[in-house]
BAFI-239338 format. One line per field, with one value per residue (C-alpha): x, y, z; residue in one letter; residue number from 1. Coordinates in Angstrom, 1 decimal. Layout:
N
px = c(X;...)
py = c(Y;...)
pz = c(Z;...)
r = c(a;...)
k = c(NUM;...)
***
This chain:
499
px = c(135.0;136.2;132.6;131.3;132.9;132.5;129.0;128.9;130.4;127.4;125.2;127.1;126.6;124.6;121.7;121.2;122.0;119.1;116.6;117.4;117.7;114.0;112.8;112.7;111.9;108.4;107.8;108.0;105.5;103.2;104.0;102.8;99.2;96.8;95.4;98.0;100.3;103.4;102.0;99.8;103.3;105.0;102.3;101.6;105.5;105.9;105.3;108.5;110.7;110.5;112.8;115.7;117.9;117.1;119.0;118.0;114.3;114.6;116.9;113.6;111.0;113.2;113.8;110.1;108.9;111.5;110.4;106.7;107.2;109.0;106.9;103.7;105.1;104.6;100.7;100.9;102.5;101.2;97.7;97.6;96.8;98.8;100.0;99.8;98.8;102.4;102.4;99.3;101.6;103.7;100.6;100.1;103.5;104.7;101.0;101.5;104.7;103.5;100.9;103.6;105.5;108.2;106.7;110.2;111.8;109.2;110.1;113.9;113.7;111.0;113.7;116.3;114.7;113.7;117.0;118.6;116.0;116.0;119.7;119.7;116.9;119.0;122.3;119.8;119.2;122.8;124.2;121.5;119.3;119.3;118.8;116.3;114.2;114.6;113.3;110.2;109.3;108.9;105.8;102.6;98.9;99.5;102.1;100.2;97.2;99.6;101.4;98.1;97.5;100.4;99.9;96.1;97.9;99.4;95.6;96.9;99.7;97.7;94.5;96.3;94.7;91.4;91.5;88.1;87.2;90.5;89.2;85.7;87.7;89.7;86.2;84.8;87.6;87.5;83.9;84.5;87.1;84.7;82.0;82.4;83.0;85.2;88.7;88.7;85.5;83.5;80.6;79.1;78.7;77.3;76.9;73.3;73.0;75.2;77.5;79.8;80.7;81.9;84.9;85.1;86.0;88.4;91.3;92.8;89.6;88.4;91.8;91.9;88.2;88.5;92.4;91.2;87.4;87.7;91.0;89.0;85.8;88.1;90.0;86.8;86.2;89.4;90.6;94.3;96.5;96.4;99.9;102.2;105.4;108.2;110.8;113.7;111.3;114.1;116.2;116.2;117.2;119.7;121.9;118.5;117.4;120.7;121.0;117.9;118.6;121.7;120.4;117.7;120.2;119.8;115.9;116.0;118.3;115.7;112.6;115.0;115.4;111.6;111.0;113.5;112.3;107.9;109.0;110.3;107.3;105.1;101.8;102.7;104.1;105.0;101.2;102.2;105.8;105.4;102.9;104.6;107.5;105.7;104.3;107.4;109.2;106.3;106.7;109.9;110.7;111.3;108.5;106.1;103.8;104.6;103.5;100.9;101.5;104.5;107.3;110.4;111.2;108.0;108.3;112.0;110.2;107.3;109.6;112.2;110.4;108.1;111.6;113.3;110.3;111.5;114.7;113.2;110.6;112.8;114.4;111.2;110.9;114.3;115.0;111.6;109.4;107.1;106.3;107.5;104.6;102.1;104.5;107.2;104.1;104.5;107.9;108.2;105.5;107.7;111.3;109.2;107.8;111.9;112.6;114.0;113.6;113.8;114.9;118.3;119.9;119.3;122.0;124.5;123.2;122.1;124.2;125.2;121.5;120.6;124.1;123.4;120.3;121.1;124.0;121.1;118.8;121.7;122.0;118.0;118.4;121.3;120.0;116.4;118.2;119.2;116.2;113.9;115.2;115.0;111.7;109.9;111.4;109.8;106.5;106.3;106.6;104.2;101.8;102.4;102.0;98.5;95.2;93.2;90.8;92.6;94.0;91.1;89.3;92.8;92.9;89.2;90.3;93.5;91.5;88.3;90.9;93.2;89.9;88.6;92.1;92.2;89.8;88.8;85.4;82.9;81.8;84.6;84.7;81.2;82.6;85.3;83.1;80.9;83.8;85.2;81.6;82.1;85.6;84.6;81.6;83.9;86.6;84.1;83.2;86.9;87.6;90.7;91.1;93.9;93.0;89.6;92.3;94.4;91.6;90.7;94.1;95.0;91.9;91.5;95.0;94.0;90.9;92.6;95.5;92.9;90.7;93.4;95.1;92.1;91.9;95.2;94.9;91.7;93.3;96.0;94.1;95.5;94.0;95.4;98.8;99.0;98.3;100.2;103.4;104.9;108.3;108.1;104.2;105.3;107.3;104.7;102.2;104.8;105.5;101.7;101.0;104.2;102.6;99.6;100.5;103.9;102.2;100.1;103.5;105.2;102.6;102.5;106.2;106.8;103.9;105.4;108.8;107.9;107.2)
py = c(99.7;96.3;95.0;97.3;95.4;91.9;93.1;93.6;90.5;88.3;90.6;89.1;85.2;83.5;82.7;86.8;87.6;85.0;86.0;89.9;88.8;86.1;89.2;92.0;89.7;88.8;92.3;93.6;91.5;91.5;95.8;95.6;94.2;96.8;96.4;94.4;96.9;96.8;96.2;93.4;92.4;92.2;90.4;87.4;86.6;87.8;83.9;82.4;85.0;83.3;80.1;82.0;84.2;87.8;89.9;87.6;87.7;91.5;91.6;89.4;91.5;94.9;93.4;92.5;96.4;97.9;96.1;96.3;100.0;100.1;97.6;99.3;102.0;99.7;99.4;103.1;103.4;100.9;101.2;104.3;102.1;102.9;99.3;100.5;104.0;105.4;105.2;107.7;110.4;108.2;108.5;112.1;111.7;108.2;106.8;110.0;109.2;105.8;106.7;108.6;105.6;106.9;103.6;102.1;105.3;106.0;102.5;102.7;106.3;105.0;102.1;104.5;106.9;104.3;103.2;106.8;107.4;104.1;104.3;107.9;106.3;103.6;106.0;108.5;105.2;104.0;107.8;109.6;106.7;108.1;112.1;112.0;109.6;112.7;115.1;113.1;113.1;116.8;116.2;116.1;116.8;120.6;119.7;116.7;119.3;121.9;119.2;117.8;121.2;121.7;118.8;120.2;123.1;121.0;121.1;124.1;122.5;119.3;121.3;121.9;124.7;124.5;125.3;125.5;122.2;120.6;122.8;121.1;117.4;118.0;118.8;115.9;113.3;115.3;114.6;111.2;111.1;112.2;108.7;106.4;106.6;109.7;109.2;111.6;111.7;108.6;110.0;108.0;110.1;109.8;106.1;105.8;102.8;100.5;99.0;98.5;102.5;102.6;102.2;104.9;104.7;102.0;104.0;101.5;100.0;103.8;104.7;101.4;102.6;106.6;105.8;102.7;101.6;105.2;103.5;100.7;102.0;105.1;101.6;100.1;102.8;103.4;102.8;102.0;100.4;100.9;102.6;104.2;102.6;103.8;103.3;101.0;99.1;96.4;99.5;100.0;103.5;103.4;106.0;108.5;107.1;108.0;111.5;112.6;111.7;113.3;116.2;116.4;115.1;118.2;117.4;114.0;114.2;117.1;114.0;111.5;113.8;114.8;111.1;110.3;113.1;112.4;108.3;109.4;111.1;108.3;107.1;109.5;107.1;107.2;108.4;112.0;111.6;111.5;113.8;116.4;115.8;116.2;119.8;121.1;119.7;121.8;124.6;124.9;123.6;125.3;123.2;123.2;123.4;119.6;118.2;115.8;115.7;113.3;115.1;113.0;115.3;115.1;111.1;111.2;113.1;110.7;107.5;109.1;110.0;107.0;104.9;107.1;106.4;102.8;103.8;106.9;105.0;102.5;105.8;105.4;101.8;101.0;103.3;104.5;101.6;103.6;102.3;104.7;103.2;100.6;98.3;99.2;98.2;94.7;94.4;95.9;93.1;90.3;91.7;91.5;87.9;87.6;88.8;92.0;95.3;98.3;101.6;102.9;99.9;98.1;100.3;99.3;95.9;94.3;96.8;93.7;92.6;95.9;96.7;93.6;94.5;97.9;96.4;93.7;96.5;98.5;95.2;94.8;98.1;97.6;94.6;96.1;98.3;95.4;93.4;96.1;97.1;94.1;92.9;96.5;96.2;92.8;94.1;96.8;95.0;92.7;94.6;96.3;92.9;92.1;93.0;95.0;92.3;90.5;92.8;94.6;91.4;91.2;94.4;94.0;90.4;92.1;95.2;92.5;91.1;93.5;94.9;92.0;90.8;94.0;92.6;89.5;91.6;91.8;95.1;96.4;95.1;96.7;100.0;99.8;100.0;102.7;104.6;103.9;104.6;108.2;109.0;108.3;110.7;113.3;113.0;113.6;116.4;117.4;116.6;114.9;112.2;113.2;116.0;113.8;111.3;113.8;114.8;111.5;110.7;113.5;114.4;112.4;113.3;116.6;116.3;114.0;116.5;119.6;117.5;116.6;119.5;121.8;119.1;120.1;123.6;123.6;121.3;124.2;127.4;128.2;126.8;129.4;129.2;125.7;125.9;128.8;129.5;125.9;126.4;123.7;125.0;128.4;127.0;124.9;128.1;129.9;127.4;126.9;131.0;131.0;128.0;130.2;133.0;132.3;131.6;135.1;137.0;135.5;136.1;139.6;140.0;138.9;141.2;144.2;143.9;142.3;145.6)
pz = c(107.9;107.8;109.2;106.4;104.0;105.2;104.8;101.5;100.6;102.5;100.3;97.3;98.6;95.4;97.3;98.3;94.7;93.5;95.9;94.6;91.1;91.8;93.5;91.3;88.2;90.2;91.5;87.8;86.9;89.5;89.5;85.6;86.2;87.3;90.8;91.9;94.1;95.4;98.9;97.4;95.8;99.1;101.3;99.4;99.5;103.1;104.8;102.4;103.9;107.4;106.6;104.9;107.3;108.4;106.0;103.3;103.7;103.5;100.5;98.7;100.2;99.8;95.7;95.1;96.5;94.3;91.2;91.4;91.9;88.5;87.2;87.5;84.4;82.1;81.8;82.6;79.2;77.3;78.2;80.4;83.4;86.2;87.8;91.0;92.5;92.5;88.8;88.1;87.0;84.9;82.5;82.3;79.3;79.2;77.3;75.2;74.3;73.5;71.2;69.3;68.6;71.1;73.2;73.5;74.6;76.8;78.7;78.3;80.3;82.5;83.3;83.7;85.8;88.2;88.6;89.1;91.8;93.4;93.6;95.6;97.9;98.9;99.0;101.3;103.9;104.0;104.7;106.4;107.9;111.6;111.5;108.6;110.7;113.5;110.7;110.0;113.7;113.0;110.8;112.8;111.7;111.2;108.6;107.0;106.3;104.6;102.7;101.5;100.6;98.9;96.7;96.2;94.4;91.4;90.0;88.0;86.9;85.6;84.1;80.3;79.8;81.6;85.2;86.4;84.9;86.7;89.9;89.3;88.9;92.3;93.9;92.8;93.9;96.9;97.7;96.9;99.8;102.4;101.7;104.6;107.9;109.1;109.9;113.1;115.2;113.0;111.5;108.8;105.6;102.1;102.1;101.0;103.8;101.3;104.3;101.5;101.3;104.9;104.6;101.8;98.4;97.6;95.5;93.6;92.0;91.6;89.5;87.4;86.2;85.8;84.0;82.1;81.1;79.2;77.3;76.5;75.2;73.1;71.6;70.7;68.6;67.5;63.6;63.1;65.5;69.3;69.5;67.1;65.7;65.2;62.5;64.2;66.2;67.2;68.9;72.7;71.8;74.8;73.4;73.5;76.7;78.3;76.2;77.5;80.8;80.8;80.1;82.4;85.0;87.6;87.0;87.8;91.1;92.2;91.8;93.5;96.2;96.4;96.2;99.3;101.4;100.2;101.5;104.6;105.7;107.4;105.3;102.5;99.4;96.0;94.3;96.1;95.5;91.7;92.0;93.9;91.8;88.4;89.2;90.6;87.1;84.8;87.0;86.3;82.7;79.6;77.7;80.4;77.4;76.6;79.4;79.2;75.7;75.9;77.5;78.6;81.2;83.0;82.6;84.5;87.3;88.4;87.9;89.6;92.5;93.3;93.0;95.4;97.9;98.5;100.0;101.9;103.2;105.0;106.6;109.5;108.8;110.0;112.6;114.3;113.8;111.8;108.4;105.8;103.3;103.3;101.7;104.6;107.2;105.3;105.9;109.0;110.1;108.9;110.6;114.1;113.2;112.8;116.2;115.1;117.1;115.0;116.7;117.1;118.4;115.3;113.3;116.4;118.0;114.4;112.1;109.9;108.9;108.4;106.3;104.4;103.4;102.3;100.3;99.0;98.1;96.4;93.8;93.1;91.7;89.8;88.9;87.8;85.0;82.3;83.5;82.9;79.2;78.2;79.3;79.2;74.9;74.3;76.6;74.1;71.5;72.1;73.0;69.2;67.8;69.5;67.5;69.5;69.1;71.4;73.6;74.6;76.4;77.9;79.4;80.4;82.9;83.8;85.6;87.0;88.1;89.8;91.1;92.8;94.2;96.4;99.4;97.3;97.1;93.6;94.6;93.8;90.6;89.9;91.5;89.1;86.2;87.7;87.6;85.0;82.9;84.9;83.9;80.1;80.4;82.1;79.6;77.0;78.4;78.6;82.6;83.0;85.3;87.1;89.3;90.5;91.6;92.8;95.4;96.2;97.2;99.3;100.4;103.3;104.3;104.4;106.3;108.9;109.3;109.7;111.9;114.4;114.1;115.4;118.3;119.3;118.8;120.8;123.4;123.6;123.4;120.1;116.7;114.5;116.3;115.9;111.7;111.5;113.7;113.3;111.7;109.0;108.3;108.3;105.3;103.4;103.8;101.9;99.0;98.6;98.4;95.6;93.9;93.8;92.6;90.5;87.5;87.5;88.9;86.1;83.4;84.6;84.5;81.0;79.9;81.2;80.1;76.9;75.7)
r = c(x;x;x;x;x;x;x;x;x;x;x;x;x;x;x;x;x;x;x;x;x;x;x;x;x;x;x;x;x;x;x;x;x;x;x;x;x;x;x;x;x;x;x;x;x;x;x;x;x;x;x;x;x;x;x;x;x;x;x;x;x;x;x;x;x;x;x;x;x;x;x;x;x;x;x;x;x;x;x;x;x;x;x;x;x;x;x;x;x;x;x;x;x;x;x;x;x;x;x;x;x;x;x;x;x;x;x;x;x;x;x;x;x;x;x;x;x;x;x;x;x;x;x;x;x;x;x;x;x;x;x;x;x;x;x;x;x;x;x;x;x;x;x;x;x;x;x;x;x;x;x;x;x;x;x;x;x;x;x;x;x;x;x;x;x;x;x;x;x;x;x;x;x;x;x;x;x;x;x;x;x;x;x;x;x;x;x;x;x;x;x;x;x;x;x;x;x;x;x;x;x;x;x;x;x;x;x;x;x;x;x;x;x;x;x;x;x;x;x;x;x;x;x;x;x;x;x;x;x;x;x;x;x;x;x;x;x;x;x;x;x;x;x;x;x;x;x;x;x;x;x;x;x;x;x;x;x;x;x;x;x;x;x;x;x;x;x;x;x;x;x;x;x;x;x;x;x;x;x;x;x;x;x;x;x;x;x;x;x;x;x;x;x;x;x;x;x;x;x;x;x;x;x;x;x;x;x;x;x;x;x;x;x;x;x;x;x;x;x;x;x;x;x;x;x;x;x;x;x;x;x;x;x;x;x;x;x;x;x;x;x;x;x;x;x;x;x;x;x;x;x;x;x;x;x;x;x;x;x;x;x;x;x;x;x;x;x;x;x;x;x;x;x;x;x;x;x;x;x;x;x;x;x;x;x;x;x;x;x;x;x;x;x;x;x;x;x;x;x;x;x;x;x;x;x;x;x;x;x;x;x;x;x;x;x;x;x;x;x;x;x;x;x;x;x;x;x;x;x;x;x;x;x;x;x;x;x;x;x;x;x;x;x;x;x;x;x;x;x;x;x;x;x;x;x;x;x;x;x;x;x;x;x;x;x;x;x;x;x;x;x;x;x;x;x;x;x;x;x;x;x;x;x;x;x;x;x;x;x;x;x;x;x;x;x;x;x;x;x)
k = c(1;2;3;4;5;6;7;8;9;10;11;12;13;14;15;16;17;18;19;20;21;22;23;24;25;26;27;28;29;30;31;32;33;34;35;36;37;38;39;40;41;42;43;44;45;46;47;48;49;50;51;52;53;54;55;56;57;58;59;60;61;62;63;64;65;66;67;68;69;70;71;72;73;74;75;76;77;78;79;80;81;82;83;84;85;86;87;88;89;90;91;92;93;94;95;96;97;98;99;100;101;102;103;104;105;106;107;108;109;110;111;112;113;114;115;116;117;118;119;120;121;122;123;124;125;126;127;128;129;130;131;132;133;134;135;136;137;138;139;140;141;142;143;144;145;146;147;148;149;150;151;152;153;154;155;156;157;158;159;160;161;162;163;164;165;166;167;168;169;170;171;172;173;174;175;176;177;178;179;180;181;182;183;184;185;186;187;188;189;190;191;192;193;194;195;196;197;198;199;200;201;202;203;204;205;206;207;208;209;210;211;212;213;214;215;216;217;218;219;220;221;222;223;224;225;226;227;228;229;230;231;232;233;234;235;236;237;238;239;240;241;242;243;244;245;246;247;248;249;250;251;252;253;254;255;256;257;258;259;260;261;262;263;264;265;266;267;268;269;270;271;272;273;274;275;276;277;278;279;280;281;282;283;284;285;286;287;288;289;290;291;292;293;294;295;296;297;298;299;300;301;302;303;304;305;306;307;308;309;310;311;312;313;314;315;316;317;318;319;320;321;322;323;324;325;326;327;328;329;330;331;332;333;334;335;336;337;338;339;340;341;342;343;344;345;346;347;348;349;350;351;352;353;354;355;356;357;358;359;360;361;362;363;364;365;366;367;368;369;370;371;372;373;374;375;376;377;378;379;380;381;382;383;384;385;386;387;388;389;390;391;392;393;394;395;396;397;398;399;400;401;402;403;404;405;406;407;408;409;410;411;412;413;414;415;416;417;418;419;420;421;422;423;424;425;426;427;428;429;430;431;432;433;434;435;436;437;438;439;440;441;442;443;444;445;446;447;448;449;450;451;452;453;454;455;456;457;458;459;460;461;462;463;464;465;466;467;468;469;470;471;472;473;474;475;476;477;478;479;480;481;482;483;484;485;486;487;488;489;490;491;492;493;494;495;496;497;498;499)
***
């Protein structure tokens, strides 16, 4: 206890509480721009972390991860341009919400919803660091597949009302996941001999054009201001924020949770986290009808979630050496350029840089709560105040930009705008953009999982065995027949005792 404590008070030295403070103030920012990830975020500061002591040089890197996470909600709001990738379901009600004039609520709950869920992520690693690492060794391909397809089954709960044009969306972005060269086995596929498309489709430059070249040419058109205003525009409406939260409390403990447990499965990250979280919140709220029409509740769940997936994903990080998500692969990187072995030992050999850092982590989150109202009210605010004369070419160098910095590559610039020309067509024709990501993103999860799974199976002289009589499969076949067929069960249940 006493080394616990001592701990916590090196956390509290003024240089760790100015590298937390410098830390989450830069990964705001750099979270806001789109293209510019959290990963992104985290590399380019990586070398300055090797003068400055171990703990400390995690605190900065574990502050700038948590910042950019929250920091890419605000373009996802403001322009419906997710800052980076675990921010795409933050636009499905937060840009609504916006557009209502409810901007400056939507940021204030976006701010507080990130802090609820980054604080029971770091909680999660502090209490339960060593047997949740146990329970992600549990997860092989077998499980990957069926939680891929799990996630596959939230195209119903993102369609608004048209299913088979969100089925023929998911199709598409799944399609789009196979170009390039395959994951399992290496055949080349669908690349038209354009070297370029071996390595598949890049996702971030594909998601800044389907969520925002559509934005752009819809506020070309537009008459009227950009967003709506409301009437006390000087208000950070905290007593609504915190209202609203409390009474979605149980709802936003359930997306910190999902967040914790989605970060602590190896490669997954906070795109699925939010995701995952987002369905199961519509499938169970009383307004389900709201969603994607600027819902609060649905807002608490994604910014919940993808917060919670910092803490969760140093779970693996810390104690298996298996990065949690690619911004964990970062960090875990610069701890072994520090001569620090994670595994086991570390929470008894080197318990007091890891303590210190949780600690450290524990006060960028506290500390991202007053920075982020204050500077997500003025961000909203100025954006009211530009003419979209202005802030249209801005928007336009902000995602050439954010495209090109992701391999330093023009092509993905022009891919950008290819997609983006697609995702206005397709929203024209009332396809969303959403469930197209949606496949992309866990579409080559689930082909990898399948793939490698029906190796082993094959290996063992048992392929359906190995999908099927797994104990934590067993369980995600069961959720995704429920998800399936709950909505139908339930339509038919109302109808029948409705008379």
């Amino acid at each position: 206890m006493a080394s616990l404590f001592a701990d916590f008070l090196s956390s509290l030295s003024l240089i760790n509480l100015g590298l937390a403070f410098s830390g989450v103030l830069a990964g705001i920012i750099i979270g806001a721009l789109p293209g510019l990830s959290a990963t992104m975020a985290v590399a380019i500061l990586v070398p300055f972390t090797f003068a400055l002591e171990p703990s400390s040089g995690l605190i900065v890197l574990g502050a700038i991860y948590t910042g950019a996470i929250f920091g890419g909600s605000w373009s996802a709001i403001l322009i419906n341009t997710p800052g980076t990738p675990s921010a795409v379901a933050t636009t499905f009600d937060g840009y609504p919400l916006a557009k209502k004039g409810d901007g400056d609520l939507a940021m204030s709950i976006s701010c507080m919803s990130s802090f609820v869920g980054g604080i029971i992520g770091v909680i999660c690693l502090a209490l339960f660091a060593p047997p949740l690492a146990s329970v992600s060794l549990m997860f092989g391909p077998t499980e990957y597949f069926w939680l891929a397809l799990l996630g596959l089954t939230l195209i119903s709960t993102l369609s608004e009302g048209d299913n088979i044009k969100s089925l023929i969306g998911a199709c598409i972005g799944l399609l789009m996941s196979m170009i390039g060269v395959a994951v399992v086995g290496g055949d080349v596929r669908m690349t038209w001999n354009i070297s370029f498309l071996n390595s598949g489709i890049e996702i971030v430059s594909a998601m800044i054009g389907l969520f925002c070249i559509p934005v752009i040419l819809d506020l070309t058109s537009m008459k009227g201001k950009h967003l709506g205003e409301n009437e006390t525009p000087k208000s950070l409406r905290l007593k609504e924020s915190f209202l609203i939260m409390f009474a979605k409390k149980f709802e936003a403990i359930r997306g910190a949770l999902i967040g914790t447990f989605v970060g602590i499965l190896p490669g997954a990250g906070g795109s699925i986290a939010s995701i995952v979280s987002y369905g199961e919140a519509k499938r169970t709220s009383k307004n389900k009808e709201n969603f994607g029409k600027g819902e609060p509740e649905g807002l608490i769940a994604s910014e919940t979630a993808n917060n919670a997936t910092v803490g969760g994903g140093f779970v693996p990080t810390l104690c298996l050496g298996i990065p949690g998500t690619p911004p964990d692969a970062v960090i875990l990187g610069a701890l072994l350029v520090q001569g620090i072995r994670t595994g086991d030992t570390l929470f008894t050999q080197q318990s007091s840089i890891v303590y210190t850092f949780i600690f450290g982590l524990l006060l960028a989150t506290i500390m991202m709560l007053p920075l982020g109202l204050l500077m997500g009210r003025y961000a909203y605010k100025s954006i009211l105040k530009v003419p979209k004369q202005v802030l249209i070419p801005i928007i336009i160098f902000l995602t050439i930009i954010g495209s090109y910095s992701i391999q330093n590559n023009i092509l993905n610039v022009y891919f950008m705008f290819f997609f983006g020309l697609i995702g206005w067509v397709l929203n024209r024709s009332g396809f969303r953009a959403s469930p197209i990501v949606l496949g992309l993103v866990l579409g080559q999860i689930a082909e990898q999982g399948f793939v490698q799974a029906y190796i082993i199976g094959s290996a063992q002289g048992s392929v359906v065995a190995n999908y099927f009589a797994r104990p934590i499969s067993f369980v995600l076949v069961l959720l995704i027949i429920m998800s399936l067929f709950f909505p139908a069960i339930k339509k038919i249940y109302k109808k029948r005792f409705s008379k």
